[in-house]
TORKOL-4160 file (C-alpha; in steps of 0.2 Angstrom, whole numbers, padded with zeros to 4 digits, m for minus):
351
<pt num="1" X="0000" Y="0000" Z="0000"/>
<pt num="2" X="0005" Y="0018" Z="m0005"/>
<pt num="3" X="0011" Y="0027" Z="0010"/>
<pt num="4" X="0002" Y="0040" Z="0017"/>
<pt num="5" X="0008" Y="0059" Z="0017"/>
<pt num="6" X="0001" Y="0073" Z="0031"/>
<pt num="7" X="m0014" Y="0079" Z="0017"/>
<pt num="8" X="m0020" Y="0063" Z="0014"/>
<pt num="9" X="m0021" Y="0061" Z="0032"/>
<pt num="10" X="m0029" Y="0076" Z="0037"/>
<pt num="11" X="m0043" Y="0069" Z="0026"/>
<pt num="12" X="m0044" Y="0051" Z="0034"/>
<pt num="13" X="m0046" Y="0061" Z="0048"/>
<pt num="14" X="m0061" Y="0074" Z="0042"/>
<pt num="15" X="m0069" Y="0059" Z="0033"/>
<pt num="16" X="m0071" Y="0049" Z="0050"/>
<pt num="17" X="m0078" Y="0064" Z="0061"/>
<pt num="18" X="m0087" Y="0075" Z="0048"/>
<pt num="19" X="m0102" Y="0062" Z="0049"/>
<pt num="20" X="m0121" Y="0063" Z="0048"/>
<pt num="21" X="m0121" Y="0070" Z="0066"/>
<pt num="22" X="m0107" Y="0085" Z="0063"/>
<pt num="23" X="m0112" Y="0093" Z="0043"/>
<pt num="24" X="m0131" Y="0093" Z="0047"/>
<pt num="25" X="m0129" Y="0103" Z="0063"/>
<pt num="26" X="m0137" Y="0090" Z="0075"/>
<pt num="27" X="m0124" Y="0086" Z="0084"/>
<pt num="28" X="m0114" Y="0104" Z="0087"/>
<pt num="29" X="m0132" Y="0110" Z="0091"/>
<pt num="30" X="m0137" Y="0096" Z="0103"/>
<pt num="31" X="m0118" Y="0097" Z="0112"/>
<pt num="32" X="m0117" Y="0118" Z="0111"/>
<pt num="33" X="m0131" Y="0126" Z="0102"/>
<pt num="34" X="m0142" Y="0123" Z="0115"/>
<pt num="35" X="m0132" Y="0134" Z="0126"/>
<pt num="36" X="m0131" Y="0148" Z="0117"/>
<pt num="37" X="m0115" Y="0156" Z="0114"/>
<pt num="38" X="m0109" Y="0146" Z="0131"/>
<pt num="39" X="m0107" Y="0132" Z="0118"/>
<pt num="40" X="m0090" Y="0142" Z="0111"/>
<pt num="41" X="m0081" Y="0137" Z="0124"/>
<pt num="42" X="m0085" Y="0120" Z="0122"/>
<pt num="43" X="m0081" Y="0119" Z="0107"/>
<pt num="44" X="m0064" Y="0127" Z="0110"/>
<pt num="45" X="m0060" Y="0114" Z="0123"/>
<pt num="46" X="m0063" Y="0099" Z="0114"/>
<pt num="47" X="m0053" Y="0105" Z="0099"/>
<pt num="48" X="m0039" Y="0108" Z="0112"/>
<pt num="49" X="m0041" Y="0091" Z="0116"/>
<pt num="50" X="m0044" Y="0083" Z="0099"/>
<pt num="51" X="m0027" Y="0089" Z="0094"/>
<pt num="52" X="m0019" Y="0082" Z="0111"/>
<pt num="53" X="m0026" Y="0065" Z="0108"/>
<pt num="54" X="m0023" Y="0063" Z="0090"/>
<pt num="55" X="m0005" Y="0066" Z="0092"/>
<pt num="56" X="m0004" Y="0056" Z="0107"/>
<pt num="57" X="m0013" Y="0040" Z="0097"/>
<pt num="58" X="m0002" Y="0042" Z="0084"/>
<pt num="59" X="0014" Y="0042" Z="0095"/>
<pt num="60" X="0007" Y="0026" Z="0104"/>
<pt num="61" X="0005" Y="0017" Z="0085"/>
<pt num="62" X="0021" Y="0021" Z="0078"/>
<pt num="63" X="0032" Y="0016" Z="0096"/>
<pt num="64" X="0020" Y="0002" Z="0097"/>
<pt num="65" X="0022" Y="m0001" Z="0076"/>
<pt num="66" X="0002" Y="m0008" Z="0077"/>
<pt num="67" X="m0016" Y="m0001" Z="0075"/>
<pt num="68" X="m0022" Y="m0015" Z="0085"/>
<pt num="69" X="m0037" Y="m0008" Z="0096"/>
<pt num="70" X="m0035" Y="m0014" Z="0110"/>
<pt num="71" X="m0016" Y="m0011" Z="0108"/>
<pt num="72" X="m0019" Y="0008" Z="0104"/>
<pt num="73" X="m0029" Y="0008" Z="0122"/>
<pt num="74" X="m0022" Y="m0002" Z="0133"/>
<pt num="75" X="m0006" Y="0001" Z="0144"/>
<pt num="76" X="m0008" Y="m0015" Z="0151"/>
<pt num="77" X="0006" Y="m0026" Z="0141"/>
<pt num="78" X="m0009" Y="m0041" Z="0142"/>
<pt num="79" X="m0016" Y="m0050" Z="0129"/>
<pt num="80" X="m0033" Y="m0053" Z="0137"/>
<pt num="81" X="m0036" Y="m0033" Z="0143"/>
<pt num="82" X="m0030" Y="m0028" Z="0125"/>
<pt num="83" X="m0043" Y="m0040" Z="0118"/>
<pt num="84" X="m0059" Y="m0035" Z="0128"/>
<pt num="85" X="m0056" Y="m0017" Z="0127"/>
<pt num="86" X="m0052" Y="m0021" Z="0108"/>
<pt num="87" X="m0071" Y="m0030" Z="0106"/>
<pt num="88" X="m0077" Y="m0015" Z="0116"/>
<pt num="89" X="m0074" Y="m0002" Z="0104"/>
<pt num="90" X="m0079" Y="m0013" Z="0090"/>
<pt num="91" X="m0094" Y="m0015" Z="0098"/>
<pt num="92" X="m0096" Y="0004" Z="0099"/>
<pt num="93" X="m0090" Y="0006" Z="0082"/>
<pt num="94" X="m0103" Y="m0008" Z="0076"/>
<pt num="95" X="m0116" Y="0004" Z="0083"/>
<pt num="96" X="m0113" Y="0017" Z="0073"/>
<pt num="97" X="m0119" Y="0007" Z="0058"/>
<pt num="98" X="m0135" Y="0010" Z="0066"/>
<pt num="99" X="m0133" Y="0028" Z="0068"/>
<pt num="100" X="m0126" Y="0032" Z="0051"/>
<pt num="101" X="m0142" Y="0023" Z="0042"/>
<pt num="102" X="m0154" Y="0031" Z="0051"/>
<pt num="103" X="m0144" Y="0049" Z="0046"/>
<pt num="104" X="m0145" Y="0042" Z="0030"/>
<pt num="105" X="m0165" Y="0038" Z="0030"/>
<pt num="106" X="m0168" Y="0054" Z="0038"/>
<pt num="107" X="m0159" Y="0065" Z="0026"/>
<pt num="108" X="m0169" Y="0055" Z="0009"/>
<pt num="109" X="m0184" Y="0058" Z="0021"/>
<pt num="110" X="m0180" Y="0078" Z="0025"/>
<pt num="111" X="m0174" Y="0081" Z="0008"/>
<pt num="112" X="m0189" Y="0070" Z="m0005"/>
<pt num="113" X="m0200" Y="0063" Z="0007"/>
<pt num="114" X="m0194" Y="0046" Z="0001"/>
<pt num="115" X="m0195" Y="0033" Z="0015"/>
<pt num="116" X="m0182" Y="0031" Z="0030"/>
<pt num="117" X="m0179" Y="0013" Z="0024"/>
<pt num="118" X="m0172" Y="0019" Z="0006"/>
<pt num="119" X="m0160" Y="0030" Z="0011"/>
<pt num="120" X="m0154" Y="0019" Z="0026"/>
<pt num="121" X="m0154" Y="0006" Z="0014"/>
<pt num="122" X="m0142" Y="0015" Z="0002"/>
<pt num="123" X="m0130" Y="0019" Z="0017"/>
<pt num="124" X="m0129" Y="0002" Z="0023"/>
<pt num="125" X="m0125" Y="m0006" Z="0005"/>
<pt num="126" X="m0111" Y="0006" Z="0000"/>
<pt num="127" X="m0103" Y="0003" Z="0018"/>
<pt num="128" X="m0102" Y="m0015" Z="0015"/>
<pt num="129" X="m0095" Y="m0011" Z="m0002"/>
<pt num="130" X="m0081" Y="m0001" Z="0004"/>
<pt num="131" X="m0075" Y="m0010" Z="0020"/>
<pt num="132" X="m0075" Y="m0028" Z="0011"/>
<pt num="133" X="m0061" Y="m0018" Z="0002"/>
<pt num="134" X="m0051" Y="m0017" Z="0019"/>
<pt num="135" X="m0041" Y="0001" Z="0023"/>
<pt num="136" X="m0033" Y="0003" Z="0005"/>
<pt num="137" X="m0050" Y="0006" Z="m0004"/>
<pt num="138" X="m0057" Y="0016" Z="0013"/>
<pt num="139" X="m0042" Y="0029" Z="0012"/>
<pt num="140" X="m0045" Y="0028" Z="m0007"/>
<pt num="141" X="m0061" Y="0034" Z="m0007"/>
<pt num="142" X="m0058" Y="0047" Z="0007"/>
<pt num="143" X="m0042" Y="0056" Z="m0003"/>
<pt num="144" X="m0055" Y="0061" Z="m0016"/>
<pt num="145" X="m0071" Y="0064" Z="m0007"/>
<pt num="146" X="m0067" Y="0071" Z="0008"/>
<pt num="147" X="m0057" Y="0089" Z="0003"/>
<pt num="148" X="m0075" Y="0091" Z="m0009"/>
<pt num="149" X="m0086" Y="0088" Z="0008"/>
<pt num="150" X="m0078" Y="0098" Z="0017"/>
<pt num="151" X="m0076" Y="0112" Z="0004"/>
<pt num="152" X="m0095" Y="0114" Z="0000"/>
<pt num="153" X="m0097" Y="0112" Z="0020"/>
<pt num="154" X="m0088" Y="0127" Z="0025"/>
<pt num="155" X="m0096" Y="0137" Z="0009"/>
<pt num="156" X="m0115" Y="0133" Z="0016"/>
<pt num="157" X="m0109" Y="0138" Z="0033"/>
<pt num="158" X="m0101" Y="0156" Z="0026"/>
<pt num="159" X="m0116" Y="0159" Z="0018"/>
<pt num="160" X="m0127" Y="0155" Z="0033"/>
<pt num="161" X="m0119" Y="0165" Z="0043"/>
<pt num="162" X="m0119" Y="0180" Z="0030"/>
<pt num="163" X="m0138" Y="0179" Z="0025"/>
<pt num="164" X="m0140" Y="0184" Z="0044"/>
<pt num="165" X="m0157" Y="0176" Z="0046"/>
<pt num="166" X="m0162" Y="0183" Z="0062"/>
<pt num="167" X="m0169" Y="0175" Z="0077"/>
<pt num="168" X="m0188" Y="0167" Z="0074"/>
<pt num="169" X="m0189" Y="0161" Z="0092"/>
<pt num="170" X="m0183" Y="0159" Z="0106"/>
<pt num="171" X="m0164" Y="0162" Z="0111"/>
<pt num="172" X="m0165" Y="0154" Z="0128"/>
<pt num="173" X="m0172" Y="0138" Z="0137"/>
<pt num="174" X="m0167" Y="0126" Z="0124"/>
<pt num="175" X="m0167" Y="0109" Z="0136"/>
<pt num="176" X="m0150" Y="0100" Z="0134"/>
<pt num="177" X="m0149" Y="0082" Z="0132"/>
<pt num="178" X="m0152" Y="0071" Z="0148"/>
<pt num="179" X="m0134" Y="0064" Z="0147"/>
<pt num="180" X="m0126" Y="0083" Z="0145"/>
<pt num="181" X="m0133" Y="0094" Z="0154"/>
<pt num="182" X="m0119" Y="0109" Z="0154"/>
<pt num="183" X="m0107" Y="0113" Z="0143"/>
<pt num="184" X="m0093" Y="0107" Z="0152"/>
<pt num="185" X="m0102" Y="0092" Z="0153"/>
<pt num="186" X="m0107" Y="0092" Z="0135"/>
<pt num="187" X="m0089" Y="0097" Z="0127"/>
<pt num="188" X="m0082" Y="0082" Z="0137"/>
<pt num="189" X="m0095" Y="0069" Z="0129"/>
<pt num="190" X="m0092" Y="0076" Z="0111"/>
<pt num="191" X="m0073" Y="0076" Z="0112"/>
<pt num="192" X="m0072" Y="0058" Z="0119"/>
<pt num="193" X="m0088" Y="0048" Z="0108"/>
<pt num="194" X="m0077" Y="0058" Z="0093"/>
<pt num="195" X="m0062" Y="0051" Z="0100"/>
<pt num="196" X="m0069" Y="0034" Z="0099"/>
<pt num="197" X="m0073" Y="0036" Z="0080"/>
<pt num="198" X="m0052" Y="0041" Z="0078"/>
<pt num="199" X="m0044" Y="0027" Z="0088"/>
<pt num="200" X="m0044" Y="0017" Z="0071"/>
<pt num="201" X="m0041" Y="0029" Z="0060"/>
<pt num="202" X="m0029" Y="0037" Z="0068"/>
<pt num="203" X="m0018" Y="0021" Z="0073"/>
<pt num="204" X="m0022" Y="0015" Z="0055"/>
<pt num="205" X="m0014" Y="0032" Z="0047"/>
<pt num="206" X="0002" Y="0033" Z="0059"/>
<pt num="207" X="0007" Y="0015" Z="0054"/>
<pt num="208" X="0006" Y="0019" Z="0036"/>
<pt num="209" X="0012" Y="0036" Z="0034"/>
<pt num="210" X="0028" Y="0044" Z="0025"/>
<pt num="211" X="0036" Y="0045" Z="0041"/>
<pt num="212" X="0032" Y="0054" Z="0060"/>
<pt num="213" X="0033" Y="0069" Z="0053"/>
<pt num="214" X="0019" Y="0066" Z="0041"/>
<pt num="215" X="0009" Y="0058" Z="0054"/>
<pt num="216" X="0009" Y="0070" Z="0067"/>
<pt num="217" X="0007" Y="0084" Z="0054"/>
<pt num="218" X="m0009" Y="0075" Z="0047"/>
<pt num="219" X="m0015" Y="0071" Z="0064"/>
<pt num="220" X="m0014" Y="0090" Z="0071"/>
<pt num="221" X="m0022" Y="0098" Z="0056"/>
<pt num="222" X="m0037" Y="0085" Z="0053"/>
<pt num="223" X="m0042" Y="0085" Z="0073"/>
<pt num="224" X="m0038" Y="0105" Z="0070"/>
<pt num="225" X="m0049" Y="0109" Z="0055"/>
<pt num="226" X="m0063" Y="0101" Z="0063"/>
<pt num="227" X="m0062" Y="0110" Z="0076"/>
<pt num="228" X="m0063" Y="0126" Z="0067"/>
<pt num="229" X="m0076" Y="0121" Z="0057"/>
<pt num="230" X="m0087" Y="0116" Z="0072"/>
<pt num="231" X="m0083" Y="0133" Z="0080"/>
<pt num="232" X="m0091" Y="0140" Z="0062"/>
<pt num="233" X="m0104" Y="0128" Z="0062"/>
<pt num="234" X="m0111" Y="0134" Z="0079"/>
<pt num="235" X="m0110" Y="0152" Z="0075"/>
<pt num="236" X="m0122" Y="0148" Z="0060"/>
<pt num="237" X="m0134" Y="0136" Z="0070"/>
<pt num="238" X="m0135" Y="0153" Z="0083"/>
<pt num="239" X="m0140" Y="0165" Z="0069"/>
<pt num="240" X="m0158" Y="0154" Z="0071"/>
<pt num="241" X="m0159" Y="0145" Z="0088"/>
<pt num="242" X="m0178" Y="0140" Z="0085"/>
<pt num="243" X="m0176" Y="0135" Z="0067"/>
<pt num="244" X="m0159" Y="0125" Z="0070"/>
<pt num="245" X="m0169" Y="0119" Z="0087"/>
<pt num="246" X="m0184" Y="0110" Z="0076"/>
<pt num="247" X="m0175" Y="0101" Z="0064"/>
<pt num="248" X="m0167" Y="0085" Z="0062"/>
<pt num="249" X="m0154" Y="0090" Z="0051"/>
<pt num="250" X="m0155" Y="0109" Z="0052"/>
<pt num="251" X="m0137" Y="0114" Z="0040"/>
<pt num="252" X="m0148" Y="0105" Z="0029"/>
<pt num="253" X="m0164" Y="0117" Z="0033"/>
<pt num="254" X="m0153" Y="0133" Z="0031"/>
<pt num="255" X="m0145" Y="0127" Z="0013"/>
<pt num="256" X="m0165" Y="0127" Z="0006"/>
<pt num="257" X="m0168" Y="0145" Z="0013"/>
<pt num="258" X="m0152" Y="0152" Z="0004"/>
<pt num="259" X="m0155" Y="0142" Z="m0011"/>
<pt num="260" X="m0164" Y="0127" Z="m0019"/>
<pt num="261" X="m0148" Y="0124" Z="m0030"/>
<pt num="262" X="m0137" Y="0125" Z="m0014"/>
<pt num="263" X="m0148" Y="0114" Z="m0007"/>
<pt num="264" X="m0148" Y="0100" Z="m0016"/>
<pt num="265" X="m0128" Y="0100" Z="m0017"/>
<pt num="266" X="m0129" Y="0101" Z="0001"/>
<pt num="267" X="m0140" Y="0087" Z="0002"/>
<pt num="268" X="m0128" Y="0076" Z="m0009"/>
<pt num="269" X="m0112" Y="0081" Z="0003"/>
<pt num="270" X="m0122" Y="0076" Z="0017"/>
<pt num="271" X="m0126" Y="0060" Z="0011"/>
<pt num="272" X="m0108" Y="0059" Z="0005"/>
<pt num="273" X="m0104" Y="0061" Z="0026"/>
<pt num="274" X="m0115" Y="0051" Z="0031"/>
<pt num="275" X="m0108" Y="0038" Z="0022"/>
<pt num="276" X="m0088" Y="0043" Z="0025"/>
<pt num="277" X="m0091" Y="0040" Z="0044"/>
<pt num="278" X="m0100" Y="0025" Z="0042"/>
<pt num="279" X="m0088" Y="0016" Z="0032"/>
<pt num="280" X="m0074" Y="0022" Z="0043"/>
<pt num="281" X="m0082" Y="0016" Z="0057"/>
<pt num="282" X="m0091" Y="m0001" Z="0051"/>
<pt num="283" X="m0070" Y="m0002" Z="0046"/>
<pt num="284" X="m0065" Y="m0001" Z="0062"/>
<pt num="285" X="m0074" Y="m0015" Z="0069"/>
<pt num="286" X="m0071" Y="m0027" Z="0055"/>
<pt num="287" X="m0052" Y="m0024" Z="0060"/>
<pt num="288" X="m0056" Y="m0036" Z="0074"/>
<pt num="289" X="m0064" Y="m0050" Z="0062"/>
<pt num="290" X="m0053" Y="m0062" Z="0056"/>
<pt num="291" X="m0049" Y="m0064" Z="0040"/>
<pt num="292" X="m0059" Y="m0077" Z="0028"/>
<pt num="293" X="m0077" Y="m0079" Z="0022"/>
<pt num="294" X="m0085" Y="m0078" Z="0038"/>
<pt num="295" X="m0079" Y="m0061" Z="0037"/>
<pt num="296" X="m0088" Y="m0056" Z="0023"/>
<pt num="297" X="m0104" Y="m0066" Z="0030"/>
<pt num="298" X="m0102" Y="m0055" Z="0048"/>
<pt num="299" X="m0098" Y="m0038" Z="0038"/>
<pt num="300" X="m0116" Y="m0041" Z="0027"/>
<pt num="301" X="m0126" Y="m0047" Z="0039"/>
<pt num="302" X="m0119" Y="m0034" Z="0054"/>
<pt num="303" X="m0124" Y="m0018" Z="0041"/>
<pt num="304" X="m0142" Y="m0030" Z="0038"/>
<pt num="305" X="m0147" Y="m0029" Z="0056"/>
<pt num="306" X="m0137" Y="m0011" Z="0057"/>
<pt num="307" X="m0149" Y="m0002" Z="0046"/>
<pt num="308" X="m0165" Y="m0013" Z="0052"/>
<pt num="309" X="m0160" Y="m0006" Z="0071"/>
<pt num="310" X="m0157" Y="0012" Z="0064"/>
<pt num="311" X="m0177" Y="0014" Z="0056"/>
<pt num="312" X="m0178" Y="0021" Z="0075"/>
<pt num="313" X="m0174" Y="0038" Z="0069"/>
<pt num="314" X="m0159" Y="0048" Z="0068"/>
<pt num="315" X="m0163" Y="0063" Z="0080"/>
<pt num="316" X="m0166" Y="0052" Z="0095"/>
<pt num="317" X="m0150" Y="0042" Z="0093"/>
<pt num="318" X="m0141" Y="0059" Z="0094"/>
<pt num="319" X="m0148" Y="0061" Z="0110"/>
<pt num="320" X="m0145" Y="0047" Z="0117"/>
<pt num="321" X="m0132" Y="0035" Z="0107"/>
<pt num="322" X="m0117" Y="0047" Z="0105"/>
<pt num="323" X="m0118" Y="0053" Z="0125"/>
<pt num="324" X="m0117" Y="0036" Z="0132"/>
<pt num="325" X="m0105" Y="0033" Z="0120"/>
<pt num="326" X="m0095" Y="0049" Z="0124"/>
<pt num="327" X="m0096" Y="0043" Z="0143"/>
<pt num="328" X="m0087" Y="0024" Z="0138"/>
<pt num="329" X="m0075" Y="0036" Z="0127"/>
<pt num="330" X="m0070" Y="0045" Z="0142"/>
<pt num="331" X="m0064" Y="0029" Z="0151"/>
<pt num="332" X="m0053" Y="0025" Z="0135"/>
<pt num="333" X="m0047" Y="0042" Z="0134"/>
<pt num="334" X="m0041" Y="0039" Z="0152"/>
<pt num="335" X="m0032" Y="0022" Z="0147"/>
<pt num="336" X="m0025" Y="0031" Z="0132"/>
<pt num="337" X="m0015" Y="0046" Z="0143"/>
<pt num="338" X="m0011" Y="0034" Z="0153"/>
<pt num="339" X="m0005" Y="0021" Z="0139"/>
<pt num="340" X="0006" Y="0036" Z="0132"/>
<pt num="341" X="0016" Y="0040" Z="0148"/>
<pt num="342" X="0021" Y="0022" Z="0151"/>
<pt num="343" X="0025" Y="0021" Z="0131"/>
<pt num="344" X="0036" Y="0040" Z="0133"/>
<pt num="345" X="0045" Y="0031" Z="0147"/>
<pt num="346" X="0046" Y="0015" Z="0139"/>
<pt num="347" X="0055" Y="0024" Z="0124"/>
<pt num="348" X="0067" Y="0035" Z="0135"/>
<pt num="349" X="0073" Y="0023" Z="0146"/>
<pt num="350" X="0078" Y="0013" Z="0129"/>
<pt num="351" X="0088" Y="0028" Z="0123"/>
């Protein structure tokens, strides 16, 4: 496989966390709209803290030379503690199958009325498609469709901001979500449940970059981009609390009132990150699959029951999925500071 420089992945990066959640709004409005402009400093702490844990992920993978889950986690040098946090996460990341094909269905749904099960349906056909051909065709994919997400992304949300809407509600009283109630609280959860979603990615793309310097380049500027744009994401989600409040995808909403022609690129994109992150993900847990055709069997039917368990509906699993996630991530994010210290000494004392 061709090795990896830092653009390529910045964009392995984007394409993991820029989901269904992030580019329709539903996630930066549950964690920090809701708030109000409290929500900016949320937002600027958990891109602090992307950046830290990106780079301290991909100093663990290249030490360790492995992007074996439960490796990456772990700072126990045990093979059964490495494999049961390893099947964790896969377990987490199987979930988001489920949440990326209800995006999917809710998006078709939002967008042409067509049924939840059609657009889920699409989702979970083109994941199985794209992880049976394991991380090479994965990062292929993301080097060309990633920079053109996150272009037209960024040129909604300018546009947003600039057609100054105005307020046609409410400002205050927004209720939180049960499992983040504050924004301390709530910048916490997002970081970690998002920090889940990198461990492979990131572990994947240290292993198979140019060199450290690439990696840790790539690392920084993907974890710091999204952090920017998030920042810019909230500050057009604020321009209509009520509006961004009501809807299921609300980036989505704002697109059709600046423009139908904008809107129906928008709603492609978003599809297009709805289906990056659940490929990335659905990726990460067939990592822990063995190799052979019961692989391919599990991969199939795991996306079949996926997208059957996802006609729930995309905005309650927002609510309540990606916090209770972001509460496991926090544990791992506390095995993986600590997995880093004991691999910095490891190193030094080996010097």
């Amino acid at each position: 496989m061709k090795k990896l420089s830092w653009p390529e992945i910045t964009t392995l990066y984007i394409g993991v966390i820029m989901g269904a959640g992030f580019a329709s709004g539903r996630e930066c409005w549950q964690f920090f709209g809701v708030f109000g402009r409290k929500g900016y400093l949320g937002a600027a702490a958990s891109t602090l803290c992307f950046v830290i844990i990106a780079c301290m992920l991909t100093y663990i993978a290249r030490s360790k030379g492995t992007s074996d889950l439960g490796k990456l986690i772990s700072p126990f040098d045990n093979e059964v503690t490495e494999g049961i946090l390893g099947w964790v996460l896969a377990a987490i990341y199987y979930s988001m199958i489920i949440a990326m094909t209800a995006a999917g269905g809710s998006l078709l749904n939002q967008q042409f009325g067509v049924s939840r099960a059609v657009g889920g349906l699409i989702i979970a056909v083109l994941c199985v498609i794209t992880v049976l051909g394991d991380f090479g065709r994965v990062s292929k994919v993301f080097r060309f469709m990633v920079p053109v997400l996150f272009a037209v992304g960024v040129l909604t949300i300018i546009l947003t901001i600039r057609a100054g809407f105005g307020q046609s509600g409410a400002v205050t009283g927004y209720r939180p979500g049960r499992m983040s109630p504050n924004w301390p609280v709530s910048a916490l959860v997002f970081m970690a449940y998002n920090t889940i979603g990198m461990i492979t990615m990131a572990g994947s793309s240290a292993v198979n970059a140019k060199d450290g310097r690439n990696a840790y380049a790539g690392a920084a500027a993907g974890t710091l981009c999204l952090g920017l744009l998030t920042i810019l994401l909230l500050r057009a989600l604020l321009s209509d609390m009520a509006f961004s409040a009501r809807l299921d995808l609300p980036m989505l909403g704002f697109s059709a009132r600046i423009s139908p022609v904008l809107n129906a690129v928008y709603a492609v994109i978003l599809y297009g990150a709805v289906y990056s992150t659940g490929a990335s993900t659905y990726y990460g847990f067939s990592t822990k699959l063995r190799p052979g055709k019961a692989k391919r069997i599990i991969i199939i039917a795991g996306a079949a029951a996926g997208f059957l368990l996802g006609l729930s509906g995309f905005k309650r699993l927002v609510e309540f999925l990606y916090p209770a996630q972001g509460y496991a991530g926090i544990v791992f994010i506390v095995l993986i500071i600590i997995n880093f210290v004991m691999q910095l000494r490891a190193c030094r004392n080996e010097k």
